[in-house]
C-alpha positions in Angstrom: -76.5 57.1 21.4 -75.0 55.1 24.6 -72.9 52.4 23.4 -71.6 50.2 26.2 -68.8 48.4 25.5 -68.7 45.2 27.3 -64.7 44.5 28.1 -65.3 40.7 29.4 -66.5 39.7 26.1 -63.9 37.3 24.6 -65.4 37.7 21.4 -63.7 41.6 21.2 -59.7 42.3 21.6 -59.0 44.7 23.8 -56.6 47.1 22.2 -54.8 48.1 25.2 -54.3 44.4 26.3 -53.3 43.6 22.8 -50.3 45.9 22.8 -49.0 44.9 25.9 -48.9 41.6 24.9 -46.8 42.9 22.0 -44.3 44.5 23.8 -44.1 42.0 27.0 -42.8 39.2 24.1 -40.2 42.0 23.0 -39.2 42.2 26.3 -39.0 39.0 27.3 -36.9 38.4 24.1 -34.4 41.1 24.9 -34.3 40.0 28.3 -33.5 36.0 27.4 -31.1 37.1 25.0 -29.3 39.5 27.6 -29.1 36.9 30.3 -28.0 34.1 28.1 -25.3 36.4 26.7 -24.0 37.3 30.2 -23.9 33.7 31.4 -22.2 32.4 27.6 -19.8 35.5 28.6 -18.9 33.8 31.7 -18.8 30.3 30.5 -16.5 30.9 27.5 -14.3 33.7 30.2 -13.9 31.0 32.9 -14.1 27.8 31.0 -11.8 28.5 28.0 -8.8 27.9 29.9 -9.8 24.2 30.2 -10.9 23.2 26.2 -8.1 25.4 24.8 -4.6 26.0 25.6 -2.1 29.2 25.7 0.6 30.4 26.7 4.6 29.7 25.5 5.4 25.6 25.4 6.9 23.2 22.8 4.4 21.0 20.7 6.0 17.5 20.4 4.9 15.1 17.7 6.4 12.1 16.7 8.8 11.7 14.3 7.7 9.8 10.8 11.2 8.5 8.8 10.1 9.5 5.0 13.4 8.1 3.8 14.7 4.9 1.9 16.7 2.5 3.9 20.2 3.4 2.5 21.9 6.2 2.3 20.6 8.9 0.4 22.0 12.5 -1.2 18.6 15.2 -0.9 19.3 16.5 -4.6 16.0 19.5 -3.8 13.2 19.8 -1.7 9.7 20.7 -3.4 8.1 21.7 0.2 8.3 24.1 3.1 8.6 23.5 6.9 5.2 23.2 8.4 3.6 22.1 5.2 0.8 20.2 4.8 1.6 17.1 1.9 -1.3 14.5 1.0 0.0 10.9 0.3 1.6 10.1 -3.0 3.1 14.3 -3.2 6.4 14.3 -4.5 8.8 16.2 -1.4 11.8 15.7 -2.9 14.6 14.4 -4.8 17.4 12.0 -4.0 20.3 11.0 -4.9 21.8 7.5 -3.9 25.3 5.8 -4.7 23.7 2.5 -3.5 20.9 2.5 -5.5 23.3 2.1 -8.5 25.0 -0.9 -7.0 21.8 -2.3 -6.6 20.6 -2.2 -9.9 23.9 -3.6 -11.2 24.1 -6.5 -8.8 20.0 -6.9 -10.3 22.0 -6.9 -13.8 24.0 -8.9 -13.5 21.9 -11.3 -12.2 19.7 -11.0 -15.0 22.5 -11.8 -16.6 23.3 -15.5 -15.2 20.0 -16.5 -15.6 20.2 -15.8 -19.7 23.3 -17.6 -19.7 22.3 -20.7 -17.8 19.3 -20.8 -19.9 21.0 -20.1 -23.2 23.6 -23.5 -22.1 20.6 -25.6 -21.1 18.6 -24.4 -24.3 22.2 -25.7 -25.9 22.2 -29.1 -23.9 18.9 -29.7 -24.7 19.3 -29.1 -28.3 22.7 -31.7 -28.2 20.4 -34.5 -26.5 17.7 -33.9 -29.0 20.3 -34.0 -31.9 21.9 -37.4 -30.4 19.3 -38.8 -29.2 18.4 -41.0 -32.7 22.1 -41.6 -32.4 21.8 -43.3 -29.0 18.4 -45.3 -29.9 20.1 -46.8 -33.1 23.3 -47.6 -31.0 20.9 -49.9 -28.0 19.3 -51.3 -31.4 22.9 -52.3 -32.2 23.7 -53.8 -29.4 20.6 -55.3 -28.7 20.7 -57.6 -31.6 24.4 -58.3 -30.9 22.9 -59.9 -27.4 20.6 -61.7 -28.8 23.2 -63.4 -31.0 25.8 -63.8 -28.0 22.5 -65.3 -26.4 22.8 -68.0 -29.4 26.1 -68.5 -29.7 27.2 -71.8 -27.2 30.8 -70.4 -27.6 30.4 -67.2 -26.3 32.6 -66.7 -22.8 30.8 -65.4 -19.9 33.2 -62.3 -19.4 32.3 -61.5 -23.6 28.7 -61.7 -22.6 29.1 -59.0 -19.5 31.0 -56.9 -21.7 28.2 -56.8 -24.5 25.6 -56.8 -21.5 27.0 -53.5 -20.4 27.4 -51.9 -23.6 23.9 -52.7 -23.9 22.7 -51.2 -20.7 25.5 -47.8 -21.5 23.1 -47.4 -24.2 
């Protein structure tokens, strides 16, 4: 039996062809990767210097002014140098002389108001009481004009004087 095994037929793999093919994409793999890590090795050795910096210096930032605008006595501090705080975090606890004054001068200004409104609340509460007094007395002196204003007799300088009582009224 003379088999003849036809090697141009693309219908059977060749096994020899197959394993070369294999091992070519191994090495092509190990070869990409060994180039690309040589030429990342350079970029990262000779461009490094330019993204990230080193070496001794002094980092500047400016300053932020966390305090009130009056003088203040730092009773304690809650955080460390270099710490990170978010907004709203307690950092410490003052003490202020001013603050005191404050609130007493806001006292005492409290203060004059409820007076002034207690006197005016008293005022009003006088004209409310006399003011039945006041409408009887124009009533009074009403009619007494009218009468002057029938009385012949009456002198002119009566008159004014009854007039203005009326118009006081």
């Amino acid at each position: 039996m003379n088999v003849t095994i036809n090697r141009l037929d693309p219908n059977v793999p060749d096994p020899v062809e197959s394993r070369r093919r294999a091992a070519g994409r191994l090495v092509r793999i190990a070869y990409a990767t060994i180039v690309f890590g040589v030429l990342a090795f350079f970029v990262i050795y000779f461009g490094a210097p330019f993204v990230f910096l080193s070496g001794p210096g002094t980092l500047t930032a400016r300053r932020y002014e966390v305090s009130p605008p009056y003088t203040v006595q730092v009773v304690s501090t809650n955080v460390t140098a270099g710490a990170a705080v978010k907004a709203g975090e307690e950092i410490a606890q003052v003490l202020s002389p001013e603050q005191d004054s404050i609130v007493a001068t806001y006292m005492q200004a409290l203060a004059d108001i409820n007076g002034r409104t207690a006197e005016l609340r008293i005022k009003a509460r006088v004209a409310q009481e006399s003011l039945e007094a006041a409408r009887s007395y124009d009533r009074v002196t009403a009619e007494a004009a009218e009468r002057i204003d029938g009385m012949p007799t009456a002198t002119v300088t009566f008159r004014m004087e009854v007039l203005r009582e009326r118009a006081a009224a």
